[in-house]
DSSP file (Angstrom, degrees, kcal/mol; ACC not computed):
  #  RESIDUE AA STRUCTURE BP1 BP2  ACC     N-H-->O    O-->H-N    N-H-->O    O-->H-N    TCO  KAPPA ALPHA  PHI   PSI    X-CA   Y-CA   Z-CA
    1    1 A X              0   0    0      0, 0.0     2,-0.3     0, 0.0     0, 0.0   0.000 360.0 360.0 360.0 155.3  103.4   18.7  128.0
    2    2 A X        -     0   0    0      2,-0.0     2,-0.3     0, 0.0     0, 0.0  -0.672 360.0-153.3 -85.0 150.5  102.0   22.1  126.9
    3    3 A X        -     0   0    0     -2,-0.3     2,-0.5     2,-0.0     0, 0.0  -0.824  10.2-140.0-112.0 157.5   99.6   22.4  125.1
    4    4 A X        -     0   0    0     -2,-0.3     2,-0.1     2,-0.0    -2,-0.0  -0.886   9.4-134.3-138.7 132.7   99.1   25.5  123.0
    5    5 A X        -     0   0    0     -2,-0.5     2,-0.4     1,-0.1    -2,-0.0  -0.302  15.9-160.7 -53.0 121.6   95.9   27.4  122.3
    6    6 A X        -     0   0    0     -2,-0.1     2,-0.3     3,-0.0    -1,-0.1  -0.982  12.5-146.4 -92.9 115.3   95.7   28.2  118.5
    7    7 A X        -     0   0    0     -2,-0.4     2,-0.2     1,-0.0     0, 0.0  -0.699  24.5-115.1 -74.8 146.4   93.0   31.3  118.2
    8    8 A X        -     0   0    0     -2,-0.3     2,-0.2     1,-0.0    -1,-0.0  -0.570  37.6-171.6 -98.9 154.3   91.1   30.9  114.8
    9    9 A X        +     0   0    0     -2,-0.2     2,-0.4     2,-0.1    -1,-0.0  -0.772  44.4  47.6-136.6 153.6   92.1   33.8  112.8
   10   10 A X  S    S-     0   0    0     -2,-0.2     2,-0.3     0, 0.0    -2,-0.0  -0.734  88.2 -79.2 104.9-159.9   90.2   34.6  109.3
   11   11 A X        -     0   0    0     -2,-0.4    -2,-0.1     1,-0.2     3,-0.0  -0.948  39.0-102.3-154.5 150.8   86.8   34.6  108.9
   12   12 A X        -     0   0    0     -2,-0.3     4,-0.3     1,-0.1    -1,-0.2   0.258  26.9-121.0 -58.7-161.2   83.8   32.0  108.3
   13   13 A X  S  > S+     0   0    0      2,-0.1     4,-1.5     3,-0.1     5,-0.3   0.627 116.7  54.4-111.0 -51.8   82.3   31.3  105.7
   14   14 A X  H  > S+     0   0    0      1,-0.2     4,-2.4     2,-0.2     3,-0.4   0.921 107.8  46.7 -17.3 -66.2   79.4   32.4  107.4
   15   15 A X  H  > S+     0   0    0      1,-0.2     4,-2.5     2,-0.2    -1,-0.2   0.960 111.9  54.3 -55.0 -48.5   80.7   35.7  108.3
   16   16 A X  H  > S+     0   0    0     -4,-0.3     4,-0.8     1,-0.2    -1,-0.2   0.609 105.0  49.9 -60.6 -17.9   81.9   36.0  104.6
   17   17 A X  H  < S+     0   0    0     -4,-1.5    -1,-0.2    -3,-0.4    -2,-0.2   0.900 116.8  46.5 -98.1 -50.6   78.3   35.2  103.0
   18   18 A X  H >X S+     0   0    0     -4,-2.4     3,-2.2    -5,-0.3     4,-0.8   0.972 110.7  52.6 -64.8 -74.7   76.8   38.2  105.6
   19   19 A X  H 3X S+     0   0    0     -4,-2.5     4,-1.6     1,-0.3    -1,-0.2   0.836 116.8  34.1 -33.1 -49.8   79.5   40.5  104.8
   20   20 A X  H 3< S+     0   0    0     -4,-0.8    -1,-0.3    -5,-0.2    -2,-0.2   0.317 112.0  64.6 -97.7  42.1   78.9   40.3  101.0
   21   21 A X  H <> S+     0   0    0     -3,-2.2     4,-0.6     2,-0.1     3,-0.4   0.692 110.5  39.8-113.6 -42.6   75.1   40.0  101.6
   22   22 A X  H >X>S+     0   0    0     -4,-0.8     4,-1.6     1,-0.3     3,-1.5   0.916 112.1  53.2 -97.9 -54.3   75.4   43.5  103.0
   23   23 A X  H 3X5S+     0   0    0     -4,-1.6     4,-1.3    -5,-0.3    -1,-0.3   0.762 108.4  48.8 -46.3 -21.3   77.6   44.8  100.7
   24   24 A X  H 3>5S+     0   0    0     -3,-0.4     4,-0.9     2,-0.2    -2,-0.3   0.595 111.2  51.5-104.3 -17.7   75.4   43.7   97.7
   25   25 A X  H XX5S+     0   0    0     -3,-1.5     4,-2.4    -4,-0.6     3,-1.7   0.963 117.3  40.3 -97.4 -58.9   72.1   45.4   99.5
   26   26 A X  H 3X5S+     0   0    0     -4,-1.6     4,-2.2     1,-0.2     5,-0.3   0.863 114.9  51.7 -15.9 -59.7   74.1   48.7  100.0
   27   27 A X  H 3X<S+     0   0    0     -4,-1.3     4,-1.2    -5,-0.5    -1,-0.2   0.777 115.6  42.7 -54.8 -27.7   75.7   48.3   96.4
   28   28 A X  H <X S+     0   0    0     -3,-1.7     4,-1.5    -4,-0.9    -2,-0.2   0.941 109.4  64.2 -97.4 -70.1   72.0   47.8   95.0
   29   29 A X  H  X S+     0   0    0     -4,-2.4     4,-0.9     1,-0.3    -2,-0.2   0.667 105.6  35.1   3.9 -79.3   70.9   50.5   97.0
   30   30 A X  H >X S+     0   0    0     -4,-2.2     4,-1.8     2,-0.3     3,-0.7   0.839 104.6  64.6 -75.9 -46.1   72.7   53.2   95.7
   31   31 A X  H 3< S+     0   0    0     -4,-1.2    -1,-0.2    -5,-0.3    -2,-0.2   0.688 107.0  50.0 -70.1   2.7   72.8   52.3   92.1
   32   32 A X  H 3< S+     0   0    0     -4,-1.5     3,-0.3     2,-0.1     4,-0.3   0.790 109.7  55.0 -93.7 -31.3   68.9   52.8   92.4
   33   33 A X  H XX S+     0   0    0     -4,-0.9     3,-1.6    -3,-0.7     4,-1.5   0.918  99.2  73.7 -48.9 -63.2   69.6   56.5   94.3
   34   34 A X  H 3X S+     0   0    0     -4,-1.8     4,-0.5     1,-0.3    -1,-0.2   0.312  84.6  44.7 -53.3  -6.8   71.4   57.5   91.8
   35   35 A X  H 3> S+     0   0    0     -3,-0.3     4,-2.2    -5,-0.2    -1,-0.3   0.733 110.6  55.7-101.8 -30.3   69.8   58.2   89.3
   36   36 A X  H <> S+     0   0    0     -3,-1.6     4,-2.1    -4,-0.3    -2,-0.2   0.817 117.1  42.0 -63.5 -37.5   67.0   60.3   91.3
   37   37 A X  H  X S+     0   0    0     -4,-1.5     4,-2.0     2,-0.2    -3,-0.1   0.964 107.5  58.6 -85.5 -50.8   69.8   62.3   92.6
   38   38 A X  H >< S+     0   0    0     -4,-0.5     3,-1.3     1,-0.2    -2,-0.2   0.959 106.8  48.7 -13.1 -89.3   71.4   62.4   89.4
   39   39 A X  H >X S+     0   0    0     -4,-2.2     4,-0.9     1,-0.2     3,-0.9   0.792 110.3  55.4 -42.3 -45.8   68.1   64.1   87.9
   40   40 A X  H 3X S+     0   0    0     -4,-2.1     4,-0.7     1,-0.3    -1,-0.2   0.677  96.5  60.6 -70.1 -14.9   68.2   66.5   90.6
   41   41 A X  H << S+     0   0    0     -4,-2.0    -1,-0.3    -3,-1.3    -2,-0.2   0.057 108.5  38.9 -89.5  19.8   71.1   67.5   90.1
   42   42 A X  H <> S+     0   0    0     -3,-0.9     4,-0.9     3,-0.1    -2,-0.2   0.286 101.8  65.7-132.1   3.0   70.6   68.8   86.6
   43   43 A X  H  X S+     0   0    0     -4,-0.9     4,-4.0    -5,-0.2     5,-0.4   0.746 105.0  46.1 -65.9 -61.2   67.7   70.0   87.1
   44   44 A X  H  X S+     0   0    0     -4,-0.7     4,-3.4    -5,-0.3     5,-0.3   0.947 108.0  56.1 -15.1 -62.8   69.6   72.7   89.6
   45   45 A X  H  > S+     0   0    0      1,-0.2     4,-2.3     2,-0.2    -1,-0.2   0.990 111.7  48.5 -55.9 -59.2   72.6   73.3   86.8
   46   46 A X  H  X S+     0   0    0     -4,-0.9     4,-1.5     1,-0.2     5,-0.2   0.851 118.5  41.7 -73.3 -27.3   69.1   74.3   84.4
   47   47 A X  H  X S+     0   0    0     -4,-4.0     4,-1.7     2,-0.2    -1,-0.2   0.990 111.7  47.3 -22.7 -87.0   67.9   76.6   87.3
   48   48 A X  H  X S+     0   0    0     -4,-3.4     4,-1.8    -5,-0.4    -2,-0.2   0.715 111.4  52.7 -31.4 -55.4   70.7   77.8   88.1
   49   49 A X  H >< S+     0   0    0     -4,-2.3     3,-3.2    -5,-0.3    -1,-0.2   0.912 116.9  46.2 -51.6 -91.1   71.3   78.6   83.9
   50   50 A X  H 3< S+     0   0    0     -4,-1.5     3,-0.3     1,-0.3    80,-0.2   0.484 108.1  45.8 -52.9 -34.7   68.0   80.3   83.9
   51   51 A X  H 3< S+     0   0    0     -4,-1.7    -1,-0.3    -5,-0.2    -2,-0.2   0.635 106.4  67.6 -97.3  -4.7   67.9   82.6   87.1
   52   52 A X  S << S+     0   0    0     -3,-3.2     2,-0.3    -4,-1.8    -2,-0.2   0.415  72.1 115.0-105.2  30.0   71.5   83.8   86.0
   53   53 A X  S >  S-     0   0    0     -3,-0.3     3,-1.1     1,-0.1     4,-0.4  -0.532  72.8-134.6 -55.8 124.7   70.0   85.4   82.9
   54   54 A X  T 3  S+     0   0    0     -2,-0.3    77,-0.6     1,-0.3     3,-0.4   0.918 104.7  35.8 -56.8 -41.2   70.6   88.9   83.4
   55   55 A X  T >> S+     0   0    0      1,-0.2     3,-2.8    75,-0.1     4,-1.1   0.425  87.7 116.7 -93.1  13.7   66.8   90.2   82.3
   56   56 A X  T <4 S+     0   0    0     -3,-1.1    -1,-0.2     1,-0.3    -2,-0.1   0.807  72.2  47.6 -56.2 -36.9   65.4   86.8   84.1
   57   57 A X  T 34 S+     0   0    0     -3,-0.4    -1,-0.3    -4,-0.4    44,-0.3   0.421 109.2  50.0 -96.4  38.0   63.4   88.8   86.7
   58   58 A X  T <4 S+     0   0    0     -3,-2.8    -2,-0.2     2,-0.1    -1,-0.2   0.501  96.1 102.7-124.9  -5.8   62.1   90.9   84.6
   59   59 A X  S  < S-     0   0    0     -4,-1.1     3,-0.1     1,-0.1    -3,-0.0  -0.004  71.6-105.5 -50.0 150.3   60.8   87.8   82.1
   60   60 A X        -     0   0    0      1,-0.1     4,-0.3     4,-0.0    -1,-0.1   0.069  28.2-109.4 -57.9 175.4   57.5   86.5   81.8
   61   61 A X  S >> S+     0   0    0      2,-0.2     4,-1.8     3,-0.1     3,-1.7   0.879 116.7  49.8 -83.6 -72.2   56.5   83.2   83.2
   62   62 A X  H 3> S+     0   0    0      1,-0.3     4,-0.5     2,-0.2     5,-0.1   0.631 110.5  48.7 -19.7 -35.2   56.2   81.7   79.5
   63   63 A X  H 3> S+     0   0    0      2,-0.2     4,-1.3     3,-0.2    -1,-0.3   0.674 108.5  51.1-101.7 -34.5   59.4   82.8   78.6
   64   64 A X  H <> S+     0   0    0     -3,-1.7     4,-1.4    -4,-0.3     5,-0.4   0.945 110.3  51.7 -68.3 -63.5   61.1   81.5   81.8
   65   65 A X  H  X S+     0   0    0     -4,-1.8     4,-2.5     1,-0.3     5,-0.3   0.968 110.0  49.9 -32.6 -44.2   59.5   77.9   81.2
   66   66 A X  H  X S+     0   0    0     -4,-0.5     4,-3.9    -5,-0.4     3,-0.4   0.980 109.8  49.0 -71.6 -33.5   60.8   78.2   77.9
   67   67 A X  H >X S+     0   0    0     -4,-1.3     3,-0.9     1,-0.2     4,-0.6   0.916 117.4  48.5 -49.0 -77.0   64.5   79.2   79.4
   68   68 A X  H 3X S+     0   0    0     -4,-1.4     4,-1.1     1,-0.3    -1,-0.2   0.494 107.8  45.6 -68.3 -15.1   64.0   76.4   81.4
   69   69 A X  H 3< S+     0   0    0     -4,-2.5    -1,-0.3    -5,-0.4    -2,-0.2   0.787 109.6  56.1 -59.7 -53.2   63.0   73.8   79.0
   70   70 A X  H << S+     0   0    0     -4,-3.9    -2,-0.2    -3,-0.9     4,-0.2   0.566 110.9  51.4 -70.6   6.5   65.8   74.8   76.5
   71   71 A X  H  < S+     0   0    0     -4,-0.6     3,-0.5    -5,-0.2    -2,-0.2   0.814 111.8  38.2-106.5 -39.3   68.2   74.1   79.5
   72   72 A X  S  < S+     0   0    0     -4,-1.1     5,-0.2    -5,-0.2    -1,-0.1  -0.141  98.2  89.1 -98.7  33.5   67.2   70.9   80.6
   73   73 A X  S    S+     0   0    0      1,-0.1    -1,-0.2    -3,-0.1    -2,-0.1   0.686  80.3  59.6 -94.3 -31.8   66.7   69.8   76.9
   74   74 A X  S    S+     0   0    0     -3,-0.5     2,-0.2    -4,-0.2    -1,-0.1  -0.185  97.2  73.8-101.2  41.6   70.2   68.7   76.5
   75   75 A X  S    S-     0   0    0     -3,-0.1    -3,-0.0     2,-0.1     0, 0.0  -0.645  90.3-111.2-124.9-159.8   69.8   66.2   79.2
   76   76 A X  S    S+     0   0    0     -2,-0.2     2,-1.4   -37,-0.0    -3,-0.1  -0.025  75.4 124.7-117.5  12.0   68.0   62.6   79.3
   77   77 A X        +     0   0    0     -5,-0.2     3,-0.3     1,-0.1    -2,-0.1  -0.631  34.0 177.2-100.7 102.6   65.3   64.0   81.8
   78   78 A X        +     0   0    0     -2,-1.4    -1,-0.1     1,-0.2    -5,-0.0   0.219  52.7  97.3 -82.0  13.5   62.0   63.3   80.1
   79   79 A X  S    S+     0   0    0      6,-0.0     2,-0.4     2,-0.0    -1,-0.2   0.790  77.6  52.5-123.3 -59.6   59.7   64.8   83.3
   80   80 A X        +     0   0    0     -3,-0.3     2,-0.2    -8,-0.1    -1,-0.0  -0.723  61.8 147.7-116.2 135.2   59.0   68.5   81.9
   81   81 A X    >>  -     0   0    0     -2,-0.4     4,-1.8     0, 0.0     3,-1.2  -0.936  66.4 -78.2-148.9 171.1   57.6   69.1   78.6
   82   82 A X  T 34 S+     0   0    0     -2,-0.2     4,-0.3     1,-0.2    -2,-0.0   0.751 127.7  44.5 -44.5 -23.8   55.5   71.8   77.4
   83   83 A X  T 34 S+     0   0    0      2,-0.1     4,-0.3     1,-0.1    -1,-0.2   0.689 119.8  37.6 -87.1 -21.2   52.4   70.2   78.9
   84   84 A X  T <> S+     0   0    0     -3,-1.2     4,-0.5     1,-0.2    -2,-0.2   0.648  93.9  89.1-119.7   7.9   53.7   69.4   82.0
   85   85 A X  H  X S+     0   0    0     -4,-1.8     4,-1.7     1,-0.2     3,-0.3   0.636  84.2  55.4  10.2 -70.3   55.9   72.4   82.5
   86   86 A X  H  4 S+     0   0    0     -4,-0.3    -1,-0.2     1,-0.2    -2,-0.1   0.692 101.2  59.5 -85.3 -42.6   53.3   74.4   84.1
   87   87 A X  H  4 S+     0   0    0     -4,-0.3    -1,-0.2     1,-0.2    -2,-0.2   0.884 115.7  36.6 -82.6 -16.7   52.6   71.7   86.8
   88   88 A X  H  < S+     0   0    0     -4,-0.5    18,-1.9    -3,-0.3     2,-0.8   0.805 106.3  47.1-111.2 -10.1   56.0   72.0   87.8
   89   89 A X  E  <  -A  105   0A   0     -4,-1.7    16,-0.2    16,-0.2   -24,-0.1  -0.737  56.2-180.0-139.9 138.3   57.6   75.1   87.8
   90   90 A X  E     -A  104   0A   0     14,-3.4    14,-1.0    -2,-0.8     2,-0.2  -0.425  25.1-133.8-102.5 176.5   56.2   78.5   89.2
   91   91 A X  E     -A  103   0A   0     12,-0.2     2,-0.6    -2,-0.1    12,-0.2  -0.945  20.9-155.8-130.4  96.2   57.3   82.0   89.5
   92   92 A X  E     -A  102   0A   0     10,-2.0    10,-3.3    -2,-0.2     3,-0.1  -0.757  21.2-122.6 -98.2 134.4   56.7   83.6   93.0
   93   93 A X        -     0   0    0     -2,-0.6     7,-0.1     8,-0.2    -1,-0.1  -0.194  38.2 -83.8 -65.5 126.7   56.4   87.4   93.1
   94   94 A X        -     0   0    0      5,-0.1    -1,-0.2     1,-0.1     3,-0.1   0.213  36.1-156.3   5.4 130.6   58.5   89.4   95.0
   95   95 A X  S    S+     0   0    0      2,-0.2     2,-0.3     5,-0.2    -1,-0.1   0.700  79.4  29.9-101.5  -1.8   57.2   89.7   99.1
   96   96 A X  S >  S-     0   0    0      1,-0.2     3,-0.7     3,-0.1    -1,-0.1  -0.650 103.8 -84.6 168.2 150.0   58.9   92.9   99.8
   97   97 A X  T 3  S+     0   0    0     -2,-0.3    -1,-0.2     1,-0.2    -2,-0.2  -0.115 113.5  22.3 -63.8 151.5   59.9   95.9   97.8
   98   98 A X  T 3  S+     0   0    0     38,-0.2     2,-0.3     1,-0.1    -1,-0.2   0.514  91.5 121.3  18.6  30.3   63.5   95.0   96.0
   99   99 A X    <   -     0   0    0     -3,-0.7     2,-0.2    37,-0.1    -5,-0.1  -0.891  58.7-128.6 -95.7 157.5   63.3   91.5   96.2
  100  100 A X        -     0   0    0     -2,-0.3    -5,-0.2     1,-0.1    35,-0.1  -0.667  25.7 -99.9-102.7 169.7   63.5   89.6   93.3
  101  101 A X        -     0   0    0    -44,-0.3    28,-2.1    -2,-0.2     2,-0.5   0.081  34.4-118.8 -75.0 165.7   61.2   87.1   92.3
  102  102 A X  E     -AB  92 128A   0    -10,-3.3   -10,-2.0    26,-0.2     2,-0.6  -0.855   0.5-143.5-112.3 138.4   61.8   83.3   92.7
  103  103 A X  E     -AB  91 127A   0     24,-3.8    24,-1.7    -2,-0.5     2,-0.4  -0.939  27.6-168.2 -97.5 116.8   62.0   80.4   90.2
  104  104 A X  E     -A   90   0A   0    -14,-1.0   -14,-3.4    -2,-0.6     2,-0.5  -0.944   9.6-179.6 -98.3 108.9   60.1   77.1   92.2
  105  105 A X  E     +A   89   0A   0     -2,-0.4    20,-2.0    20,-0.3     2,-0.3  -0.935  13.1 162.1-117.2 108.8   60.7   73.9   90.6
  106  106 A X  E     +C  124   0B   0    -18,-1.9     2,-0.3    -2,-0.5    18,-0.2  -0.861  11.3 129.3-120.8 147.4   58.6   70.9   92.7
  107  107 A X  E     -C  123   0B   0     16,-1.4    16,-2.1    -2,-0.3     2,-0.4  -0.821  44.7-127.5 177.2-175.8   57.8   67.5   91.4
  108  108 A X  E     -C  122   0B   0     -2,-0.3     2,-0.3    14,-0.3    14,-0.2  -0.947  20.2-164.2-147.5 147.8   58.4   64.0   93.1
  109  109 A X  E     -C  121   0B   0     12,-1.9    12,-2.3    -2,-0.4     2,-0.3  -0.994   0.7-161.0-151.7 149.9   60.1   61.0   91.4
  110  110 A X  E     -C  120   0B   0     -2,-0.3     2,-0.3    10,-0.2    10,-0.2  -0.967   7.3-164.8-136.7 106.1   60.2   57.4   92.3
  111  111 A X  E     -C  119   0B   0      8,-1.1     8,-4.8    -2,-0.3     2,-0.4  -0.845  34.4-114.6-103.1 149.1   62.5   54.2   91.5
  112  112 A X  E     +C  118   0B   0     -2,-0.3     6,-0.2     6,-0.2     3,-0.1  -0.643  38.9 173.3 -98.3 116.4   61.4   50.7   92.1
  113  113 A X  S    S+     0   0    0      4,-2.3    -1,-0.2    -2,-0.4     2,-0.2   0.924  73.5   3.6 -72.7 -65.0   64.2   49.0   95.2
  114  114 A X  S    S-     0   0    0     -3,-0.1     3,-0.4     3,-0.1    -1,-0.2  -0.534 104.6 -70.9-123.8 178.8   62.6   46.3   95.6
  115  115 A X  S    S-     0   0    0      1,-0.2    -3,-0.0    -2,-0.2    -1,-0.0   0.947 128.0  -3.8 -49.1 -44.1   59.6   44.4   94.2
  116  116 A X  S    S+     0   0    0     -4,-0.0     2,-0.7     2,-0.0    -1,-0.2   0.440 117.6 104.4-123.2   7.4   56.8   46.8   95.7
  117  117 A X        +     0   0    0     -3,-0.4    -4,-2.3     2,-0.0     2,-0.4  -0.447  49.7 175.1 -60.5 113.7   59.3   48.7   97.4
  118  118 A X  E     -C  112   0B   0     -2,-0.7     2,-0.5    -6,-0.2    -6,-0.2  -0.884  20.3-133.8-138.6 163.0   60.0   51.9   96.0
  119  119 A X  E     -C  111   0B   0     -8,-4.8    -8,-1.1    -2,-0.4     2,-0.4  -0.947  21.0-147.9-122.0 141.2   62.3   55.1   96.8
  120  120 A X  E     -C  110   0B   0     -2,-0.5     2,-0.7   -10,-0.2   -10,-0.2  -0.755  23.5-175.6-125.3-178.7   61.5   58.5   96.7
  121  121 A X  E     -C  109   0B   0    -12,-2.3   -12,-1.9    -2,-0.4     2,-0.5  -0.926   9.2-169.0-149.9 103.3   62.8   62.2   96.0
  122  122 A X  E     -C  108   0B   0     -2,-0.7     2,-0.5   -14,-0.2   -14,-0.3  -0.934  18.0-158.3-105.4 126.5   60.3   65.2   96.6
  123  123 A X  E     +C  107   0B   0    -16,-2.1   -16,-1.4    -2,-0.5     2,-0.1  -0.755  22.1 163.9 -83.0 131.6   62.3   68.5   94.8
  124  124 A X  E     +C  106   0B   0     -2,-0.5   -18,-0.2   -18,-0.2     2,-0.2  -0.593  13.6 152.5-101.2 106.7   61.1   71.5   96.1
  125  125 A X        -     0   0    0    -20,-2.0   -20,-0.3    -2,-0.1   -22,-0.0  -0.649  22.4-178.0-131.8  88.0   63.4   74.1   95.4
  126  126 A X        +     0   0    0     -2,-0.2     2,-0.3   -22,-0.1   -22,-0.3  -0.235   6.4 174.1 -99.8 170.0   63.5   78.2   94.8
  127  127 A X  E     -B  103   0A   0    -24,-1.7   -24,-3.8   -80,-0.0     2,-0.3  -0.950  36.8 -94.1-151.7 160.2   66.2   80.4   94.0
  128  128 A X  E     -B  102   0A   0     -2,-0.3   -26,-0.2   -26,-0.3   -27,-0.1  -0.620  36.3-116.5 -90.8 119.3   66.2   84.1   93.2
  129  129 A X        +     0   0    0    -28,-2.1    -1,-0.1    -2,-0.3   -78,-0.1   0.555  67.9  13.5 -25.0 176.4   66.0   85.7   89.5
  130  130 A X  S    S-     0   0    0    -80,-0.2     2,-0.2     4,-0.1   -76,-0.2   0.640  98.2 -46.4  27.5 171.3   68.5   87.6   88.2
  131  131 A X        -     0   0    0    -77,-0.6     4,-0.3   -78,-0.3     3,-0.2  -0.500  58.1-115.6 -78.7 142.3   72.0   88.6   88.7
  132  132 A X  S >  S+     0   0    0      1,-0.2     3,-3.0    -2,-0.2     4,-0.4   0.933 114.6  56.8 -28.2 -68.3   72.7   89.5   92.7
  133  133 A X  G >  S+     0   0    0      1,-0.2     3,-0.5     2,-0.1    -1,-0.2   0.926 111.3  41.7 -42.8 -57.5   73.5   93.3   91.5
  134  134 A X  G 3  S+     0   0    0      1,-0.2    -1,-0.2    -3,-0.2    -2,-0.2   0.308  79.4  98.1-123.5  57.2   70.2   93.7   89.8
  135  135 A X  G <  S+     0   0    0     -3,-3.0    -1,-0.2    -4,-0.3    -2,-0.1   0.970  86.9  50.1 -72.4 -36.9   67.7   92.3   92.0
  136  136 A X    <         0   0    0     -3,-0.5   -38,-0.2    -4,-0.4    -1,-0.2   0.658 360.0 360.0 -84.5  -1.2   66.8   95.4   93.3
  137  137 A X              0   0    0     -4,-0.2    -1,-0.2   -39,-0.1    -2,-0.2   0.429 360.0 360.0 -97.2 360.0   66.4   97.2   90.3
């Protein structure tokens, strides 16, 4: 008689427990990223709001912090306040004749992966004052 070979088809149980083991450290992963990325991404939008103020390179430093404060006021992002404002965002001058100055927003922020485990997201980012047309003026 013949016999015929049945190949096992499916998956262990084994296989299945590693498979959602991986999925669940990925899944965990990311809903801890997300919120750091989250946060960086609206600080940006309040950049972004602030250096396309028309008279922005011609603004004070005080007066940009406040731009930038009232912009990232209507988010959740508790990081910059008036006191701690200053430690994160600068104004660098012009290097060169008709360039315009730059708004530089730095800080580092950290959520906890795992028990001592942690991830982090160092911002450093500038972008140019004013509207394109009148940086050089």
């Amino acid at each position: 008689m013949k016999q015929v070979l049945k190949k096992q088809s499916g998956m262990t149980f084994i296989g299945l427990v590693l498979v959602l083991g991986i999925i669940a450290l990925v899944t965990v992963f990311v809903l801890r990223l997300f919120p750091l990325y989250n946060e960086k991404f609206q600080i940006e939008a309040a950049m972004n709001s602030v250096a396309s103020q028309p008279d922005s390179a011609t603004t004070s430093v005080v007066e940009i912090r406040k731009s930038f404060l009232r912009a990232i006021s209507i988010t959740n992002i508790s990081r910059f306040n008036d006191s701690t404002v200053k430690d994160h965002i600068d104004i660098i001058k012009p290097a060169g004749r008709g360039q315009p100055p730059m708004l530089h927003v730095h800080y580092q922020s950290t959520n906890k992966l795992f028990a001592d485990v942690k991830l982090l997201l160092e911002f450093d980012k500038k972008i140019p004052l004013g509207n394109s047309t009148g940086a050089g003026g």
